[in-house]
ModelCIF file with pLDDT and N, C-alpha, C, O atoms, coordinates in Angstrom:
data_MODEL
#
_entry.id   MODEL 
#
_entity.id                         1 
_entity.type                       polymer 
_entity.pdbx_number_of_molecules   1 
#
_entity_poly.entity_id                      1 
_entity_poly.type                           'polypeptide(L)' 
_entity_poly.nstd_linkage                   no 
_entity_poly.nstd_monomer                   no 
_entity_poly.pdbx_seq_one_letter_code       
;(UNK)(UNK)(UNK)(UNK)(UNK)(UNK)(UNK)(UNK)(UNK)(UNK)(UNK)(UNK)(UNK)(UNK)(UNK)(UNK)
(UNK)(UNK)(UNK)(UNK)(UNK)(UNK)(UNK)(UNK)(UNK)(UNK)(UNK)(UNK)(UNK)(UNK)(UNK)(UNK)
(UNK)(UNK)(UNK)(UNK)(UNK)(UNK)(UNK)(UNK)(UNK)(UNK)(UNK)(UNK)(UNK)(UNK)(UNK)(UNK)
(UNK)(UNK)(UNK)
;
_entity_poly.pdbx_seq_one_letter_code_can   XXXXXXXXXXXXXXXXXXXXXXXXXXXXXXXXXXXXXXXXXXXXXXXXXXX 
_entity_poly.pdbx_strand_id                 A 
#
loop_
_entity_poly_seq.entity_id 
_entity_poly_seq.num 
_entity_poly_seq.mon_id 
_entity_poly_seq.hetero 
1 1  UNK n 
1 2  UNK n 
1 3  UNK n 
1 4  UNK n 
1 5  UNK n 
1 6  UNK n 
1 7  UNK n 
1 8  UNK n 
1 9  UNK n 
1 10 UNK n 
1 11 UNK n 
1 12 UNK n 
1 13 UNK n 
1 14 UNK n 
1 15 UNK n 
1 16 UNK n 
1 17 UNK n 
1 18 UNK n 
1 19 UNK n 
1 20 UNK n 
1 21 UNK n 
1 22 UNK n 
1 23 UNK n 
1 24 UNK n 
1 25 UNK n 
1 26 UNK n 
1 27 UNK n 
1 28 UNK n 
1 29 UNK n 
1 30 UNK n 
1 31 UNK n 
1 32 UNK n 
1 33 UNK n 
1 34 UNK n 
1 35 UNK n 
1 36 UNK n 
1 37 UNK n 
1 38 UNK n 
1 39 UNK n 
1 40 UNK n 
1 41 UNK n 
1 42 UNK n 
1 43 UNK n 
1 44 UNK n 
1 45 UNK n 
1 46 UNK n 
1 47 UNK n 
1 48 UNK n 
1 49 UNK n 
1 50 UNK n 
1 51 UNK n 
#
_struct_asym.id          A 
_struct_asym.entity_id   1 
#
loop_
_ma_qa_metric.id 
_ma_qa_metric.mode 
_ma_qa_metric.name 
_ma_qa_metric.software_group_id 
_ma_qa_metric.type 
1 global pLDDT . pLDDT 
2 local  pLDDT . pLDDT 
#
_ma_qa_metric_global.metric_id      1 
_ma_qa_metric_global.metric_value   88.63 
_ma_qa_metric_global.model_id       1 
_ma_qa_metric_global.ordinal_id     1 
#
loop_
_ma_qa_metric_local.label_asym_id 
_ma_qa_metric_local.label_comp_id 
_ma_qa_metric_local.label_seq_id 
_ma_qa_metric_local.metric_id 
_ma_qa_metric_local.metric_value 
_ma_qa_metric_local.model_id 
_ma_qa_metric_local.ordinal_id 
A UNK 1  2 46.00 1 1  
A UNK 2  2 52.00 1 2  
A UNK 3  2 54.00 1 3  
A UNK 4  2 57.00 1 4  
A UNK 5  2 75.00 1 5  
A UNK 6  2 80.00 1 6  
A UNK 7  2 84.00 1 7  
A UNK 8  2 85.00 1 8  
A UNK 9  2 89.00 1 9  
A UNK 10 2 92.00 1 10 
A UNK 11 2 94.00 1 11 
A UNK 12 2 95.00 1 12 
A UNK 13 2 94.00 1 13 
A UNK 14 2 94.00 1 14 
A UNK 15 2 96.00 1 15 
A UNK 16 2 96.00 1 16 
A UNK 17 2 95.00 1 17 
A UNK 18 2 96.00 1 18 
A UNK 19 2 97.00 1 19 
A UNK 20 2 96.00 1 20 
A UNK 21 2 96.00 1 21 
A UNK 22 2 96.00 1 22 
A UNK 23 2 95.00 1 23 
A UNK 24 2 95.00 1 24 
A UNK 25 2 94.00 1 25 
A UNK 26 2 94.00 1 26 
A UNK 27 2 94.00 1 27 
A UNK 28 2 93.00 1 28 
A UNK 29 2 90.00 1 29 
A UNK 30 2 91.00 1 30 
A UNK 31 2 87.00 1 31 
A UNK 32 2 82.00 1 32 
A UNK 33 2 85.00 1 33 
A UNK 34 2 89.00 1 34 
A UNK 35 2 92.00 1 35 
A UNK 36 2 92.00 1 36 
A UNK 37 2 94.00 1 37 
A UNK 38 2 95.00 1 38 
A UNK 39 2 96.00 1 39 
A UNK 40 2 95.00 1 40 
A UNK 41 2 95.00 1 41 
A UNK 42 2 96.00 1 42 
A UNK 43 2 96.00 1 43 
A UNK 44 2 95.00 1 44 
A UNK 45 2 96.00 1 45 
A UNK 46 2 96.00 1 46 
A UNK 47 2 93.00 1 47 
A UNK 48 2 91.00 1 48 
A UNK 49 2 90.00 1 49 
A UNK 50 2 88.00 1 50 
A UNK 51 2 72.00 1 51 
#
loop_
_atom_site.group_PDB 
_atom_site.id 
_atom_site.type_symbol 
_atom_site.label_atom_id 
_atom_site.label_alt_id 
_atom_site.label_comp_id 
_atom_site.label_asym_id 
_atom_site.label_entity_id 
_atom_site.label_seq_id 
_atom_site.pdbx_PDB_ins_code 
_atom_site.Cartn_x 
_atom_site.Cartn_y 
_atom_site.Cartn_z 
_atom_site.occupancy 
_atom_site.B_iso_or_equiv 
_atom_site.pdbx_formal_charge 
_atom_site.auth_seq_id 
_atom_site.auth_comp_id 
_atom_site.auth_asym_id 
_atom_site.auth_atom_id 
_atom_site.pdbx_PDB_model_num 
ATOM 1   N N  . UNK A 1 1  ? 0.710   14.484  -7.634  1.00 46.00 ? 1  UNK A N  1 
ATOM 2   C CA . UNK A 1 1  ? 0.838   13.377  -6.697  1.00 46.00 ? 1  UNK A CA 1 
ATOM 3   C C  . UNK A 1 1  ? 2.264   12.853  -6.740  1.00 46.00 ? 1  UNK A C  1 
ATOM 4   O O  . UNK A 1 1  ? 2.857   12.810  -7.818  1.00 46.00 ? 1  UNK A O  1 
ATOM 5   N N  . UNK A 1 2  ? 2.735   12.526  -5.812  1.00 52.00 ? 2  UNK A N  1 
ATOM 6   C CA . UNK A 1 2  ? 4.139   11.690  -5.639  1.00 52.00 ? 2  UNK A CA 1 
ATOM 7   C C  . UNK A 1 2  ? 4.098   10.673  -6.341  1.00 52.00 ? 2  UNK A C  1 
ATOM 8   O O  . UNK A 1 2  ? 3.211   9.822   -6.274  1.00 52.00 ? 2  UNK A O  1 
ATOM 9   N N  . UNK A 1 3  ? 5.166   10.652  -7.176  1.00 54.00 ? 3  UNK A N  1 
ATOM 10  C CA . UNK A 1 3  ? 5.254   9.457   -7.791  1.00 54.00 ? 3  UNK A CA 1 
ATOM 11  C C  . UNK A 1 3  ? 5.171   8.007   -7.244  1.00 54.00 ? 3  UNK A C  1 
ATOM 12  O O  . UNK A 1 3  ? 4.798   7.130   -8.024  1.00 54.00 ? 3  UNK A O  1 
ATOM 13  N N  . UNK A 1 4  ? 5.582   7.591   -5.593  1.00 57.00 ? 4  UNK A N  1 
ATOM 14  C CA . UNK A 1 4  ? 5.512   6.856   -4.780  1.00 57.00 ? 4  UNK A CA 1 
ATOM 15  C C  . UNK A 1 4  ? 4.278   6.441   -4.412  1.00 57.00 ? 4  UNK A C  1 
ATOM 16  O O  . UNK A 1 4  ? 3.985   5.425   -3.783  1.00 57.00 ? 4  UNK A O  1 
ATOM 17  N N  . UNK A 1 5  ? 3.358   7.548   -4.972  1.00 75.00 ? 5  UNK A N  1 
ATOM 18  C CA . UNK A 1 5  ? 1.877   7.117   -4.136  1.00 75.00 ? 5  UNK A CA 1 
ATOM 19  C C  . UNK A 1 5  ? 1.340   6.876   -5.381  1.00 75.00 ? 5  UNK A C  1 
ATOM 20  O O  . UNK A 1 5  ? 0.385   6.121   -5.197  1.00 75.00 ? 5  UNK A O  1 
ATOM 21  N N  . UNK A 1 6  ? 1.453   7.118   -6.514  1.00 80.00 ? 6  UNK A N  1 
ATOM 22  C CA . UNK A 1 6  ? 0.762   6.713   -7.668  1.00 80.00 ? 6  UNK A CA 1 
ATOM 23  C C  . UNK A 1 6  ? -0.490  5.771   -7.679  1.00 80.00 ? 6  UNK A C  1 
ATOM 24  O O  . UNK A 1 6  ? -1.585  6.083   -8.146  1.00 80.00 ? 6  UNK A O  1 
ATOM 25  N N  . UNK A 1 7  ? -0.132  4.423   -7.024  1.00 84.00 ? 7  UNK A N  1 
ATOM 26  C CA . UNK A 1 7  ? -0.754  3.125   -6.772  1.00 84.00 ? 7  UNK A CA 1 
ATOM 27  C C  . UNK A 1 7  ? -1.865  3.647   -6.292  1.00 84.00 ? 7  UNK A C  1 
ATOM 28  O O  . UNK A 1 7  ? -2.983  3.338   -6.705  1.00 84.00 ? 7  UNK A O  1 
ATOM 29  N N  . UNK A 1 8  ? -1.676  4.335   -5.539  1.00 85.00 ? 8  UNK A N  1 
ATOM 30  C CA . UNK A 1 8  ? -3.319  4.735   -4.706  1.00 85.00 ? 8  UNK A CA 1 
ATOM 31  C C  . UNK A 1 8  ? -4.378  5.309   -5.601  1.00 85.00 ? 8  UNK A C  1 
ATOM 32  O O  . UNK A 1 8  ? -5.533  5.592   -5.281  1.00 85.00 ? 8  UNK A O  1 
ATOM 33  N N  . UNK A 1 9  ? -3.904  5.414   -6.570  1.00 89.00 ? 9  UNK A N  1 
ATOM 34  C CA . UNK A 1 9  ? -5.130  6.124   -7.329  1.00 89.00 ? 9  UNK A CA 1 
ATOM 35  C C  . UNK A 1 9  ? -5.944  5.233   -8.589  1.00 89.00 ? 9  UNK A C  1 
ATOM 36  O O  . UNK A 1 9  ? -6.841  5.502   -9.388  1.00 89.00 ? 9  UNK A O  1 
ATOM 37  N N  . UNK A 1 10 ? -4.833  3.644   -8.193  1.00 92.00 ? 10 UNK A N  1 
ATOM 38  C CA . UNK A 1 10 ? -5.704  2.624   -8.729  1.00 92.00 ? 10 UNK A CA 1 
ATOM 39  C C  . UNK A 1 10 ? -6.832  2.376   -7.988  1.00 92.00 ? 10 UNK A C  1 
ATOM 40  O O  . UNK A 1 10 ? -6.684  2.658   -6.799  1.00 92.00 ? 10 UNK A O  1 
ATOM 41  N N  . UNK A 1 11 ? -8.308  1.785   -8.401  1.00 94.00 ? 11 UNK A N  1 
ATOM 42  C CA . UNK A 1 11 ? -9.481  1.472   -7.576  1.00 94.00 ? 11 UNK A CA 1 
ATOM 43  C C  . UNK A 1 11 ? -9.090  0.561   -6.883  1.00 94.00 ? 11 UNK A C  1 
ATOM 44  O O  . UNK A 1 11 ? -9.408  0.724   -5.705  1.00 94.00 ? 11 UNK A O  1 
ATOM 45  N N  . UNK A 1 12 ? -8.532  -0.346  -7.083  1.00 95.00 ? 12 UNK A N  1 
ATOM 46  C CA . UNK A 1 12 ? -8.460  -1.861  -6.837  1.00 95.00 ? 12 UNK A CA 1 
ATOM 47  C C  . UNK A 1 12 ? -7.441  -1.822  -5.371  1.00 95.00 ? 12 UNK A C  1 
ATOM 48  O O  . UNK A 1 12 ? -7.716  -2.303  -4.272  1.00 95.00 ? 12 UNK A O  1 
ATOM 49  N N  . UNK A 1 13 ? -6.298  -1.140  -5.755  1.00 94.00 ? 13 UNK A N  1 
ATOM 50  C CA . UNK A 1 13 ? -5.419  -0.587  -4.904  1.00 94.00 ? 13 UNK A CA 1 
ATOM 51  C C  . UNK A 1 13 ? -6.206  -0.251  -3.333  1.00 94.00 ? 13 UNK A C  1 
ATOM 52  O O  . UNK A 1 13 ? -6.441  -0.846  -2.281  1.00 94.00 ? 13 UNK A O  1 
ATOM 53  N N  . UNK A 1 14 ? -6.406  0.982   -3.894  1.00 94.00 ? 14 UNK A N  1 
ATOM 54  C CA . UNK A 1 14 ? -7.034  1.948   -3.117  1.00 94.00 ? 14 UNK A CA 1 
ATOM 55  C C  . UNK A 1 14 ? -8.337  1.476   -2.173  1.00 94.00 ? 14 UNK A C  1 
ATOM 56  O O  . UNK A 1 14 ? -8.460  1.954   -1.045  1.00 94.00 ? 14 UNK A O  1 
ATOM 57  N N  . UNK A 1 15 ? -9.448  0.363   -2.783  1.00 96.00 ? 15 UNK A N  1 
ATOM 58  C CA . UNK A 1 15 ? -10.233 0.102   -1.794  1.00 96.00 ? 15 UNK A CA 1 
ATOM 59  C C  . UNK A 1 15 ? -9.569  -1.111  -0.630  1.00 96.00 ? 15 UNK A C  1 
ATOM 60  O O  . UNK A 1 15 ? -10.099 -1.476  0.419   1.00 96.00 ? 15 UNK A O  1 
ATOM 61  N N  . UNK A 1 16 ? -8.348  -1.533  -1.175  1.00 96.00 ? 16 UNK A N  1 
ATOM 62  C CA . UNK A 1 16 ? -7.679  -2.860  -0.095  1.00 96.00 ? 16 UNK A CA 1 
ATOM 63  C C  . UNK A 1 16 ? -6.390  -1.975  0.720   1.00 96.00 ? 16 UNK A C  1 
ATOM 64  O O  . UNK A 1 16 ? -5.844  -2.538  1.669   1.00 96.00 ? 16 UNK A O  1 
ATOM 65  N N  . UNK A 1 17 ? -5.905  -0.492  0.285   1.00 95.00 ? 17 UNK A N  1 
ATOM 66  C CA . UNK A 1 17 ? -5.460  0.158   1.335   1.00 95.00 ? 17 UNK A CA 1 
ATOM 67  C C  . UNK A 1 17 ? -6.337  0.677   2.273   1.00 95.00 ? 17 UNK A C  1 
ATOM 68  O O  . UNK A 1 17 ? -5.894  0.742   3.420   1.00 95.00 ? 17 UNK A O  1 
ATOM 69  N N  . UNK A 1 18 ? -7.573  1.100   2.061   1.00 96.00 ? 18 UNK A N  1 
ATOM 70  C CA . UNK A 1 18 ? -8.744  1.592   2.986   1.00 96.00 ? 18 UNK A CA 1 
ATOM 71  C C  . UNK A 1 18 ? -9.151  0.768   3.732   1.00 96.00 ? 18 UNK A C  1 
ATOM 72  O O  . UNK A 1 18 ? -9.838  1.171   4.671   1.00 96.00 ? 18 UNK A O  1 
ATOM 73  N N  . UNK A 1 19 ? -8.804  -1.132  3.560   1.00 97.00 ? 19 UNK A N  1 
ATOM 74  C CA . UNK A 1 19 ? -9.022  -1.945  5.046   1.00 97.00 ? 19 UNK A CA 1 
ATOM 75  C C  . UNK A 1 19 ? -8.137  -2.018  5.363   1.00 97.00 ? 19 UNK A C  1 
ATOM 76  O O  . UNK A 1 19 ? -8.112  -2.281  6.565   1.00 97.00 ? 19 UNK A O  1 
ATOM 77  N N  . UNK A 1 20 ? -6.870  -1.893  4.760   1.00 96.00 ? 20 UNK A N  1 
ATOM 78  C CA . UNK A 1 20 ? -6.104  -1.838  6.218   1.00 96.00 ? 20 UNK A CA 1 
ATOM 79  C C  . UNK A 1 20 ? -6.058  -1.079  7.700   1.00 96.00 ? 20 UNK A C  1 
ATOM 80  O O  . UNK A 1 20 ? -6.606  0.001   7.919   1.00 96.00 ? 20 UNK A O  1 
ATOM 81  N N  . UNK A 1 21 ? -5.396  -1.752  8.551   1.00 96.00 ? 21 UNK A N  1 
ATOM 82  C CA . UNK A 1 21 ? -5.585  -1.308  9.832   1.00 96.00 ? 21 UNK A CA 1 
ATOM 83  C C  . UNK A 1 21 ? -4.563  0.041   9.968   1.00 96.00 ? 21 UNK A C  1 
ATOM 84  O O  . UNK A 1 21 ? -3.368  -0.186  9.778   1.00 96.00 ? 21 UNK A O  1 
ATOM 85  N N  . UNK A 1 22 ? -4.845  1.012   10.190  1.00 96.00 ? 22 UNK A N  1 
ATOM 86  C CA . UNK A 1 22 ? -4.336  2.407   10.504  1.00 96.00 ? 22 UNK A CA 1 
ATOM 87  C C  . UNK A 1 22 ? -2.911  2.663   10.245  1.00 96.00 ? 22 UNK A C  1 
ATOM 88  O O  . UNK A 1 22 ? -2.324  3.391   9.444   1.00 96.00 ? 22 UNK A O  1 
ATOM 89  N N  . UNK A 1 23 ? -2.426  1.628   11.411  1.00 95.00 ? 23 UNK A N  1 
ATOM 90  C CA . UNK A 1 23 ? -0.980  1.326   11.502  1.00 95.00 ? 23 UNK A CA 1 
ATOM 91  C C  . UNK A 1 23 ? -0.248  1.304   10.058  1.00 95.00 ? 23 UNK A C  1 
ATOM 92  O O  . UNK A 1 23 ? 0.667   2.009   9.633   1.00 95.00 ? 23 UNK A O  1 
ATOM 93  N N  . UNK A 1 24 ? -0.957  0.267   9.461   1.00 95.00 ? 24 UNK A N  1 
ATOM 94  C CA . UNK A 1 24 ? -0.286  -0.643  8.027   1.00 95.00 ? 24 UNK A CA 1 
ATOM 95  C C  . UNK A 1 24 ? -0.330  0.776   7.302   1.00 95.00 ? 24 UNK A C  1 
ATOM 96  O O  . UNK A 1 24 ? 0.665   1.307   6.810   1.00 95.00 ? 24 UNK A O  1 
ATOM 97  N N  . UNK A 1 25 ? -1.505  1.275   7.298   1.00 94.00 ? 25 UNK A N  1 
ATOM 98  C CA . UNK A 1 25 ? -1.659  2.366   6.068   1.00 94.00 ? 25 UNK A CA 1 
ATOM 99  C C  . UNK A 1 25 ? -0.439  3.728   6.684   1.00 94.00 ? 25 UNK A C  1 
ATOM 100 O O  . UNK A 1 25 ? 0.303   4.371   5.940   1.00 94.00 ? 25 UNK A O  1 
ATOM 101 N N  . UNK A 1 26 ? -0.506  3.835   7.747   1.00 94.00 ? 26 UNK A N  1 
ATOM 102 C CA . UNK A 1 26 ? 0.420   5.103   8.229   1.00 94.00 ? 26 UNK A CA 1 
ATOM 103 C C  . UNK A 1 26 ? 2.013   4.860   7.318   1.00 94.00 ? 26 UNK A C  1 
ATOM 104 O O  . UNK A 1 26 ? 2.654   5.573   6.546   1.00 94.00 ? 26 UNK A O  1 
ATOM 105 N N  . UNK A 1 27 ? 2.224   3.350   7.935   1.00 94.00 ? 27 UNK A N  1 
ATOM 106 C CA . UNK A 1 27 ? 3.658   2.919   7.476   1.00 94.00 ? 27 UNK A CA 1 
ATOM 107 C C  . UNK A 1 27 ? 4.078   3.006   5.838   1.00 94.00 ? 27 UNK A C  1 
ATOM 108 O O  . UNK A 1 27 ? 5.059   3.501   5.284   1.00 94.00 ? 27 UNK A O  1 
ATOM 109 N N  . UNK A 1 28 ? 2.715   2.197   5.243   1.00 93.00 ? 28 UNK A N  1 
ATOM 110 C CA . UNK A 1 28 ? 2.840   2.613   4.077   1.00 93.00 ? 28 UNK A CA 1 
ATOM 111 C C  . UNK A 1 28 ? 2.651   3.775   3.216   1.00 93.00 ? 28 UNK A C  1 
ATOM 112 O O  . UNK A 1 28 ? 3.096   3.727   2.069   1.00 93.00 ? 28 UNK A O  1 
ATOM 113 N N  . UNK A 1 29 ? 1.901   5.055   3.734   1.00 90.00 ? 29 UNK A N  1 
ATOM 114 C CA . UNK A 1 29 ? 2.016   6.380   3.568   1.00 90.00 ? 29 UNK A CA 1 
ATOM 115 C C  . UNK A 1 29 ? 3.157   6.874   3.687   1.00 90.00 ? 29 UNK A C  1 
ATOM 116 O O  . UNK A 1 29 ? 3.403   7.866   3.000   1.00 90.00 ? 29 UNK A O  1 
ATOM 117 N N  . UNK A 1 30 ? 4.256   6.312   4.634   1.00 91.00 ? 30 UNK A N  1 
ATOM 118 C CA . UNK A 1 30 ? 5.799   7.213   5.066   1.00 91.00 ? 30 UNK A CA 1 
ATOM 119 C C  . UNK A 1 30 ? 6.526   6.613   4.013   1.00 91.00 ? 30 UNK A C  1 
ATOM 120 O O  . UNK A 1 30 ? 7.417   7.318   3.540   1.00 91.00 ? 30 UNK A O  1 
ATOM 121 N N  . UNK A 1 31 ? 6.354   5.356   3.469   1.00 87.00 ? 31 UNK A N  1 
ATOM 122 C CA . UNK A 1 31 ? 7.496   5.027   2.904   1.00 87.00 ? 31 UNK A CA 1 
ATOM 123 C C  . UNK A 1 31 ? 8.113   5.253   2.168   1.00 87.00 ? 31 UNK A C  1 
ATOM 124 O O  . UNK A 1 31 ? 8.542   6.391   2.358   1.00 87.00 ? 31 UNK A O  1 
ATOM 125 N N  . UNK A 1 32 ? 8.587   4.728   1.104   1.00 82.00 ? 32 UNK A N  1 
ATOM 126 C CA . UNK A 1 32 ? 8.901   5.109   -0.649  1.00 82.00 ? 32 UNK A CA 1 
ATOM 127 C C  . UNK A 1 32 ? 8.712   4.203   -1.274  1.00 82.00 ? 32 UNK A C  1 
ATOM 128 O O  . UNK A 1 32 ? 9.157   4.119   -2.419  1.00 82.00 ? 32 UNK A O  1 
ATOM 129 N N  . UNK A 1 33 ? 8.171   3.489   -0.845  1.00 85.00 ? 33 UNK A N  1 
ATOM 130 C CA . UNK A 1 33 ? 7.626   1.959   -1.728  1.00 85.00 ? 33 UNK A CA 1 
ATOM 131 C C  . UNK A 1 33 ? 6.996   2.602   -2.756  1.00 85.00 ? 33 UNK A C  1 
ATOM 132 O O  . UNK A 1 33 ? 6.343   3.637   -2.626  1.00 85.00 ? 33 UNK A O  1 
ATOM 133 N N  . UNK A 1 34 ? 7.196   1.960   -3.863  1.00 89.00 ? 34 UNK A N  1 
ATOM 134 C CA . UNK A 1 34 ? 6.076   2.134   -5.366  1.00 89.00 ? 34 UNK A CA 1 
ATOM 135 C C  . UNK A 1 34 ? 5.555   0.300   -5.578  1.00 89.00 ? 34 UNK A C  1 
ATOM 136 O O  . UNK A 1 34 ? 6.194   -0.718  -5.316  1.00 89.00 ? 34 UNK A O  1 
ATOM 137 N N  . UNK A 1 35 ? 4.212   0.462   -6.127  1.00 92.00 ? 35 UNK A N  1 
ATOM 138 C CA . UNK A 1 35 ? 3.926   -0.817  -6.467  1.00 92.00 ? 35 UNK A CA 1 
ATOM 139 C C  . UNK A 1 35 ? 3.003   -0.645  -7.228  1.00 92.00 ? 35 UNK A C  1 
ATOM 140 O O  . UNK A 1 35 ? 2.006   0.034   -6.983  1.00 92.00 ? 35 UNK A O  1 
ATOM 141 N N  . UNK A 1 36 ? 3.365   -1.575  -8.800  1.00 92.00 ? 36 UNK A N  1 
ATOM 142 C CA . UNK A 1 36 ? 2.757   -1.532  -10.023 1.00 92.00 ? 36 UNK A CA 1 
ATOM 143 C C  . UNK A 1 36 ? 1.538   -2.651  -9.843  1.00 92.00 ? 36 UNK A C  1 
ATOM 144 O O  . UNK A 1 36 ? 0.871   -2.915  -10.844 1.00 92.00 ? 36 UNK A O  1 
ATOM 145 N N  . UNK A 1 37 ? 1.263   -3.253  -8.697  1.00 94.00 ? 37 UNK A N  1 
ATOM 146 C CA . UNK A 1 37 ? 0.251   -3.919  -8.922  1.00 94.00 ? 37 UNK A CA 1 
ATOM 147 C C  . UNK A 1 37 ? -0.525  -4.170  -7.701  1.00 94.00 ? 37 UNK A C  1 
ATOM 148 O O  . UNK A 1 37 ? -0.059  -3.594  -6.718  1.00 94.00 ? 37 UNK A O  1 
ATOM 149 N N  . UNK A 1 38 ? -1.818  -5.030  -7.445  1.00 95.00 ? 38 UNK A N  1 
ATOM 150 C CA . UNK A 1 38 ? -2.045  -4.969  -6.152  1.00 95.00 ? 38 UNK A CA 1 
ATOM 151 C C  . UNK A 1 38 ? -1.336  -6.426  -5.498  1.00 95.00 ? 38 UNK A C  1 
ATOM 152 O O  . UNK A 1 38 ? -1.239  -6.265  -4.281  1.00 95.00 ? 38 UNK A O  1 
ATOM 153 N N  . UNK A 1 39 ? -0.835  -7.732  -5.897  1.00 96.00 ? 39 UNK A N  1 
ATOM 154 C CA . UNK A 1 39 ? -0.171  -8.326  -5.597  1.00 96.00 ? 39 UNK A CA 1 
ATOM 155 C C  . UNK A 1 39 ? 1.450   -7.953  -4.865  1.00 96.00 ? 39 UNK A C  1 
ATOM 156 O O  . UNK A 1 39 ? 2.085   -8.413  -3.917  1.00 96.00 ? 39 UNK A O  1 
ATOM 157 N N  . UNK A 1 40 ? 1.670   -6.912  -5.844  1.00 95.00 ? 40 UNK A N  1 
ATOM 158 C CA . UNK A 1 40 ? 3.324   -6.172  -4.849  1.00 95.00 ? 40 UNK A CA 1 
ATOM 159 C C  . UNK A 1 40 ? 2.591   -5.757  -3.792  1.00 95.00 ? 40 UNK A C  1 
ATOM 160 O O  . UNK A 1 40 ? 3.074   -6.260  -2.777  1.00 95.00 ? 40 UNK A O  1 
ATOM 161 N N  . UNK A 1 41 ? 1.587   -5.032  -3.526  1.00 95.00 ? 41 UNK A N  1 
ATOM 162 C CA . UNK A 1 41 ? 0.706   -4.211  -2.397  1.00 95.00 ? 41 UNK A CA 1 
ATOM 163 C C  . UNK A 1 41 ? 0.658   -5.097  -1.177  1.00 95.00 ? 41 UNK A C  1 
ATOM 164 O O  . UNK A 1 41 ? 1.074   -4.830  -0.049  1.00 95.00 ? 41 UNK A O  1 
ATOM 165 N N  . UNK A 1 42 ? 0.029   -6.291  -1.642  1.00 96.00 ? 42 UNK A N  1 
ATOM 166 C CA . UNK A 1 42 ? -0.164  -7.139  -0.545  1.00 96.00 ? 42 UNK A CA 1 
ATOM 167 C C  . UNK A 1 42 ? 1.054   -7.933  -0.187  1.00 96.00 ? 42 UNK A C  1 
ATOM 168 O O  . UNK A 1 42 ? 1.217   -8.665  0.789   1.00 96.00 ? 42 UNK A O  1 
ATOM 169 N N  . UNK A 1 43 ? 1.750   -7.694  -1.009  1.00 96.00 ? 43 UNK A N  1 
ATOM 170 C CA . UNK A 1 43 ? 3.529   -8.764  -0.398  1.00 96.00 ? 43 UNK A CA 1 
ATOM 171 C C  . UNK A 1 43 ? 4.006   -8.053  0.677   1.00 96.00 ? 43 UNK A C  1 
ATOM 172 O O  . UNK A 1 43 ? 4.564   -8.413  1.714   1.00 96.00 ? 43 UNK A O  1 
ATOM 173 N N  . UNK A 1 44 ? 3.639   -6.819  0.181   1.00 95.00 ? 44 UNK A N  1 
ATOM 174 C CA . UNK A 1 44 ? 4.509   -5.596  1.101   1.00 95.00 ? 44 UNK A CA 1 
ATOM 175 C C  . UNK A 1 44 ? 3.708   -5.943  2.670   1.00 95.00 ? 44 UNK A C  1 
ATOM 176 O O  . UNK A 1 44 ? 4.308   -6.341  3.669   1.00 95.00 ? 44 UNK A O  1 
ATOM 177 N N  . UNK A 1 45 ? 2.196   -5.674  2.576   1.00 96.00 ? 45 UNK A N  1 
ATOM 178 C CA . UNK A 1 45 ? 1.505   -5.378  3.477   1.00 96.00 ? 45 UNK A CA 1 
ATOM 179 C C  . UNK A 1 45 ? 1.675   -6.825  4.195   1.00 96.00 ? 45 UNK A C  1 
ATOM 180 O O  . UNK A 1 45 ? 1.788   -6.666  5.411   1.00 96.00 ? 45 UNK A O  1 
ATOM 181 N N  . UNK A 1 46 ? 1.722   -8.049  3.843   1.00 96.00 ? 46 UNK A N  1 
ATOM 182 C CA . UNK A 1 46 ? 2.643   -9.093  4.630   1.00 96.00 ? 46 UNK A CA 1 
ATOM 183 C C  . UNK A 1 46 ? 3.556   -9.355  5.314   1.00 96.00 ? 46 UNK A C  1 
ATOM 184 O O  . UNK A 1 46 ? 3.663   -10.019 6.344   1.00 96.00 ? 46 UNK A O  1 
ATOM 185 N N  . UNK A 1 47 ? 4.626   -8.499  4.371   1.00 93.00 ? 47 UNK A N  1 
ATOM 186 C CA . UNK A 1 47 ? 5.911   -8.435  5.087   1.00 93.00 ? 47 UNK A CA 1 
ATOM 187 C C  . UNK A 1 47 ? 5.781   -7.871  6.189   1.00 93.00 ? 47 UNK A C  1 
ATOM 188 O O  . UNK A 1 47 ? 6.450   -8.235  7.156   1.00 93.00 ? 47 UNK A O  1 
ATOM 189 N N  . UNK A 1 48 ? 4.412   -6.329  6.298   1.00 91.00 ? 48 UNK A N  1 
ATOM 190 C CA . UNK A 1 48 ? 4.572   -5.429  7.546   1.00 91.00 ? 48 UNK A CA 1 
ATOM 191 C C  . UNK A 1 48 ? 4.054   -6.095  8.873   1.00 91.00 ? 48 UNK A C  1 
ATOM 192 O O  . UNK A 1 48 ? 4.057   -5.757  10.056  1.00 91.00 ? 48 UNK A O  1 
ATOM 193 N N  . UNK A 1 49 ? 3.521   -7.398  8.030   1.00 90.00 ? 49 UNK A N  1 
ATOM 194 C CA . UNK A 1 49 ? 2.036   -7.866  9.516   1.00 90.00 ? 49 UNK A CA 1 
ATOM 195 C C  . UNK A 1 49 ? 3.312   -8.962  10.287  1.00 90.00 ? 49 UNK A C  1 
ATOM 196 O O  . UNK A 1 49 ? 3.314   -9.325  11.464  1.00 90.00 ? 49 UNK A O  1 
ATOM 197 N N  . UNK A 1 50 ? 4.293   -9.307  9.257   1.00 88.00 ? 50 UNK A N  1 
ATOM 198 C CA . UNK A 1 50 ? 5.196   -10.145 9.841   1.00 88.00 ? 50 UNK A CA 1 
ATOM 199 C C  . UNK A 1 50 ? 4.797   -11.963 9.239   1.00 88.00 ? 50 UNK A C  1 
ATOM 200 O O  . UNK A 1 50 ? 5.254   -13.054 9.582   1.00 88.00 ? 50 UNK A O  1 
ATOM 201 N N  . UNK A 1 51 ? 3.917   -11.621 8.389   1.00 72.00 ? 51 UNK A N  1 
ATOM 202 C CA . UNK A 1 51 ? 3.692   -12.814 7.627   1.00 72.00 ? 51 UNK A CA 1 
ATOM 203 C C  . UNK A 1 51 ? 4.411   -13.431 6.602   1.00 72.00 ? 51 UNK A C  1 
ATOM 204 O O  . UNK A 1 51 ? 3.996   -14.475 6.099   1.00 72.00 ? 51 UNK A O  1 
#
């Protein structure tokens, strides 16, 4: 696995990337973001909604 995607193979992670909406998850699939927790996860996924 890419070191970038690591996060996804946390549970916790992984079931709050599976609600995101398509879009969010596409963007965050391309990126190179790494995030050691699910709080970085959701800062990120804020920043993308424009929140």
């Amino acid at each position: 696995m890419d070191r970038n995607r690591q996060w996804i193979s946390d549970p916790e992670m992984k079931r709050y990337f599976d609600q995101l909406p398509a879009a969010i998850q596409e963007n965050l699939m391309q990126s190179s973001a790494e995030f050691s927790n699910i709080g970085e996860l959701r800062a990120c996924v804020q920043k993308l909604q424009g929140q």
